[in-house]
N, C-alpha and C positions, 0 to 999 in steps of 0.2 A: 620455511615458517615453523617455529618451533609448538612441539604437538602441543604440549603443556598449554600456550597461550590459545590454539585452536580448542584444546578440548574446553577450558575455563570458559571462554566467550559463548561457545555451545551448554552448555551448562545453566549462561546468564541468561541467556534468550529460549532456552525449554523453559526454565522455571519465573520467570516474566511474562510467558506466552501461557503458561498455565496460570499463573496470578492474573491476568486481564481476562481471560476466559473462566475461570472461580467467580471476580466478579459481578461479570457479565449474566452468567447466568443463575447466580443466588438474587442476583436482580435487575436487571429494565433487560436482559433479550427477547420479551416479546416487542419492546423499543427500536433495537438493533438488532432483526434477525439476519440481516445482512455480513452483518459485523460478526457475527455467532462463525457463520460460514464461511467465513472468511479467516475467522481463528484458529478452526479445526482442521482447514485445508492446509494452513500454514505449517501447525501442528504438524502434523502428517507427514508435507515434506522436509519439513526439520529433523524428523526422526529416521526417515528415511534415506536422506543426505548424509547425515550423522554416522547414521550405521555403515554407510559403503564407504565412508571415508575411513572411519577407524579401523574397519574389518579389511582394508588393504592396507591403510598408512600413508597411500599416496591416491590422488585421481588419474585414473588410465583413461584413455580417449575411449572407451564402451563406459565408464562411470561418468565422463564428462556429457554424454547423450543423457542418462536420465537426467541428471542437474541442471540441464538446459529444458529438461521437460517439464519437470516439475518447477522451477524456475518462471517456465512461462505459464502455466495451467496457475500457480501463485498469482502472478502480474494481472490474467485474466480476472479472477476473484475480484482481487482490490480494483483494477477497472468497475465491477459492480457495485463494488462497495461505495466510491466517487460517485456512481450515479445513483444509488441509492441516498445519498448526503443531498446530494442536490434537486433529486425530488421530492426530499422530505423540506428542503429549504424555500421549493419554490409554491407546492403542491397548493398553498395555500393563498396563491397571488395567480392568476389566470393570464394576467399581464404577461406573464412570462413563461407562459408554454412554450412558444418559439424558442425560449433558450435550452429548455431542459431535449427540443426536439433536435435542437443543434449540436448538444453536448453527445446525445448518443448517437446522432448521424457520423459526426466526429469520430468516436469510437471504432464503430465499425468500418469507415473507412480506413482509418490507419491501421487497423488489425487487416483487413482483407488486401490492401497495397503494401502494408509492408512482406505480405505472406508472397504474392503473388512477384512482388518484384525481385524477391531475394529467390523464389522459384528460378523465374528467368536469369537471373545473373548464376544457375549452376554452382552456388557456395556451396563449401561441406556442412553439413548440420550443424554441428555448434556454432559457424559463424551463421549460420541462416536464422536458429534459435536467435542470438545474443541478438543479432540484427531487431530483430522482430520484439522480443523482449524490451528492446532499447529504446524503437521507437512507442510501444506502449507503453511504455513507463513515461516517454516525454510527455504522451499526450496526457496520460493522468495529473500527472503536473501543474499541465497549463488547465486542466479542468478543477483542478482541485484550484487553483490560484484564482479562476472564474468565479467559483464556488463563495471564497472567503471576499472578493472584492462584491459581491450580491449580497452577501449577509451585512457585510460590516455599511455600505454604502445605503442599504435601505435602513439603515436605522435600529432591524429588529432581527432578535438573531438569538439561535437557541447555544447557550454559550456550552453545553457539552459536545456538540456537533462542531462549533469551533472549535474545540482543543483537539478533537477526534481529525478533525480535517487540517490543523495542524501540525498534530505527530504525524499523518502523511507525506502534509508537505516536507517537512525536513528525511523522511526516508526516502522519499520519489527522489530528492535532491542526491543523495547519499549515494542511492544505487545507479543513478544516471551517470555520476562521476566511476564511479567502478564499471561500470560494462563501458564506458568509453575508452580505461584505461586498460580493460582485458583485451578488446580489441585494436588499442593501437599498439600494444605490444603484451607477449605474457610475461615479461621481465618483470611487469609492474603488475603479478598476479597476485601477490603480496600485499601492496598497497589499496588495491582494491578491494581484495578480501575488508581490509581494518575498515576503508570507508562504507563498504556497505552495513557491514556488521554494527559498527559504533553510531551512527543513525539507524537503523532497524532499533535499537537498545533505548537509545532515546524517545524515538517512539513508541514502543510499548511502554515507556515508563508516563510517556503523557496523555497513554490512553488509561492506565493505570486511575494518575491521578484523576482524570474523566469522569470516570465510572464510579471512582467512590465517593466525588461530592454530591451536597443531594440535589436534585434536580432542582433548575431556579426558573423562573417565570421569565419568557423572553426578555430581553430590554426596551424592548416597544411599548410594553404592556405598561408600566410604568406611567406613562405618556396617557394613555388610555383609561385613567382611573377617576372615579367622577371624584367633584370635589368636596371635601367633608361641608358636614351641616351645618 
């Protein structure tokens, strides 16, 4: 993979991830303090991936263990982040406690089954990591997919949390394709690099855009307004 295009894309997404995180906090993360934590963490391991990759040139199987660590400590985040969406979506509908109780019951079992199963199966760490990373990223997916079918289906729906929960969807999608194709082969460690990277870009450009329109009155609310005099 040529360094040139590694370095550039790295470049695209530090200075993206610092443009959503400027936004964010010049204005609404006491809104999305979730989202704050989630950017810094990302932050973090972006620089620190970055740095052990250019300071060798290549990833050695000791740099492939952090990358799968911070990798999954990342995934764990945005898992919060998901359920943080979704009980800012529902918090206000009682009707639906059972779902927000099922979303994170969900969570933790696939986080604690895929740890324990990939234990028992005696994998090497990075595949035990990818494993594990792989199936939490699916379930943020099908949570975040939960998510958008309860906003958009009830009618009322806070539409920054939409696009927030849509640039998810499209990078859950992006990265689930790349850890399936680092794990069925590392031929194709190439192509997964582009796919996860070019979705990750995508979405912080549409958290981007998110964050700097100005907030708007659910669309429920609309519906809910008495009628002039």
């Amino acid at each position: 993979m040529p360094e040139e295009i590694v370095l550039t894309l790295a470049a695209l997404s530090t200075a993206l991830q610092l443009g959503v995180l400027s936004v964010l906090v010049r204005g609404r993360w006491r809104e999305f303090p979730t989202l704050a934590v989630y950017l810094v963490g990302m932050f973090a391991a972006t620089v620190v991936s970055n740095s052990l990759y250019f300071e060798r040139g290549a990833w050695s199987a000791g740099m492939s263990r952090y990358y799968w660590v911070l990798e999954t400590c990342v995934t764990i985040l945005l898992t919060a982040l998901v359920l943080s969406f979704v009980q800012r979506a529902l918090d206000k509908r009682p009707s639906k406690a059972p779902t927000v109780r099922l979303v994170i019951g969900g969570a933790i079992l696939v986080t604690a089954g895929s740890i324990l199963y990939e234990l028992a199966a005696s994998h090497a760490f990075g595949m035990l990591m990818a494993n594990v990373t792989r199936n939490l990223g699916f379930w943020v997916a099908v949570a975040n997919l939960v998510l958008w079918m309860k906003m958009i289906g009830g009618g009322e729906f806070d539409r920054t949390v939409l696009m927030l929960s849509g640039g998810i969807g499209l990078q859950s999608a992006g990265h689930a394709i790349a850890t399936s194709l680092t794990i069925l082969s590392y031929n194709m460690a190439a192509l997964a690099y582009y796919a996860a990277v070019v979705s990750h870009l995508l979405c912080l450009l549409i958290w981007l855009k998110a964050l700097r329109a100005a907030p708007k009155r659910p669309r429920g609310d609309a519906l809910k307004r008495p009628a002039a005099c």
